[in-house]
Kinemage of the C-alpha trace (Angstrom):
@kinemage 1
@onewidth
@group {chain A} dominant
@subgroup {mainchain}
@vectorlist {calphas} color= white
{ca unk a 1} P 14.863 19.355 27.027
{ca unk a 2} L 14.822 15.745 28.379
{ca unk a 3} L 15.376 12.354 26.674
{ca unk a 4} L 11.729 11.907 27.366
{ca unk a 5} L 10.702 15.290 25.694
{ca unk a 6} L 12.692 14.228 22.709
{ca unk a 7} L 10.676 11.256 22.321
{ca unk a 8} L 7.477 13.113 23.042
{ca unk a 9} L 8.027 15.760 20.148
{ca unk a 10} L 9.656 13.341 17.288
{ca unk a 11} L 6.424 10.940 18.105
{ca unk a 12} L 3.774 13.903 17.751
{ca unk a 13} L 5.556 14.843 14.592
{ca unk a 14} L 5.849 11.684 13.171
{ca unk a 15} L 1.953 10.704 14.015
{ca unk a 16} L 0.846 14.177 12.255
{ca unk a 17} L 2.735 12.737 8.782
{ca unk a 18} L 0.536 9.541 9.616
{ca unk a 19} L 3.083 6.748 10.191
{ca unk a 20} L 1.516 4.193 11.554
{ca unk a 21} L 1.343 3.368 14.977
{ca unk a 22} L 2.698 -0.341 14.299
{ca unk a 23} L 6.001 1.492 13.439
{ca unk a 24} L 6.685 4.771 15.576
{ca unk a 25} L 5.850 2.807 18.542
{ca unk a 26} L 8.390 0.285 18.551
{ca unk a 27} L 11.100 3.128 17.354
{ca unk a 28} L 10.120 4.730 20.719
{ca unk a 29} L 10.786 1.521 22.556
{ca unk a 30} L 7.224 1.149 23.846
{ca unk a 31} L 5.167 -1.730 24.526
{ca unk a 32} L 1.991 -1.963 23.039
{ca unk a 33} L -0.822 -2.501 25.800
{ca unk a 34} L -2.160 -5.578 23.739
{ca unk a 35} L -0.576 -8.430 24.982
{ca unk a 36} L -1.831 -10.934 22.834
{ca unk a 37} L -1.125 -9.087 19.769
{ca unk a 38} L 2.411 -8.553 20.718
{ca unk a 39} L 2.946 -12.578 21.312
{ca unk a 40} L 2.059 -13.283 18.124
{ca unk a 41} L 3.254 -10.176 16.136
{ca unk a 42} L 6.995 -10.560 15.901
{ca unk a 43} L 7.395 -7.883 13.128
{ca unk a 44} L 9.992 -5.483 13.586
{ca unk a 45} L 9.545 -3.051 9.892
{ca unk a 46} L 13.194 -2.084 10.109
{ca unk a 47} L 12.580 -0.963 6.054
{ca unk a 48} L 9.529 1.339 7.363
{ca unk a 49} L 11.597 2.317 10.480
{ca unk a 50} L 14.967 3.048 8.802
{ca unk a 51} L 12.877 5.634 6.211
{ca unk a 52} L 10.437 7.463 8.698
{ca unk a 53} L 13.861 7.813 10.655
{ca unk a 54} L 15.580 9.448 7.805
{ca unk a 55} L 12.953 11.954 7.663
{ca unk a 56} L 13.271 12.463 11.115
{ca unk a 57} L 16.761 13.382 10.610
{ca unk a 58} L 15.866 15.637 7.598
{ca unk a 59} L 13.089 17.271 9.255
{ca unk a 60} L 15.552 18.107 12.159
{ca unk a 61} L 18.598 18.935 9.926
{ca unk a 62} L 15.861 21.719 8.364
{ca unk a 63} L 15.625 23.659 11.791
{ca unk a 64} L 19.502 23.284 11.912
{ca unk a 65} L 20.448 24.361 7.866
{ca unk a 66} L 17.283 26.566 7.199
């Protein structure tokens, strides 16, 4: 398993529990393609961010602790 593959899997799971885009994106350090939309949306949804992460973390902690 790579860094990269890491990223790949948490981003598939947390698109299939429908976060949005506009968050998982930015948590995955990527740059959106739109670069007019990115000048002129500074919004950074650390609140949004800091919750799908703890789910993250719980979903993974539930393959650890069954």
């Amino acid at each position: 398993m790579t860094n990269h593959g890491f990223k790949h899997t948490a981003s598939n799971m947390l698109n299939e529990i429908e976060y949005p885009a506009d968050v998982i994106e930015p948590q995955m350090a990527h740059v959106t393609p739109n670069m007019v939309r990115d000048t002129h949306n500074n919004a950074r949804l650390i609140p949004t961010r800091v919750k799908m992460m703890a789910e993250w973390a719980g979903y993974i902690d539930s393959l650890i602790n069954p």
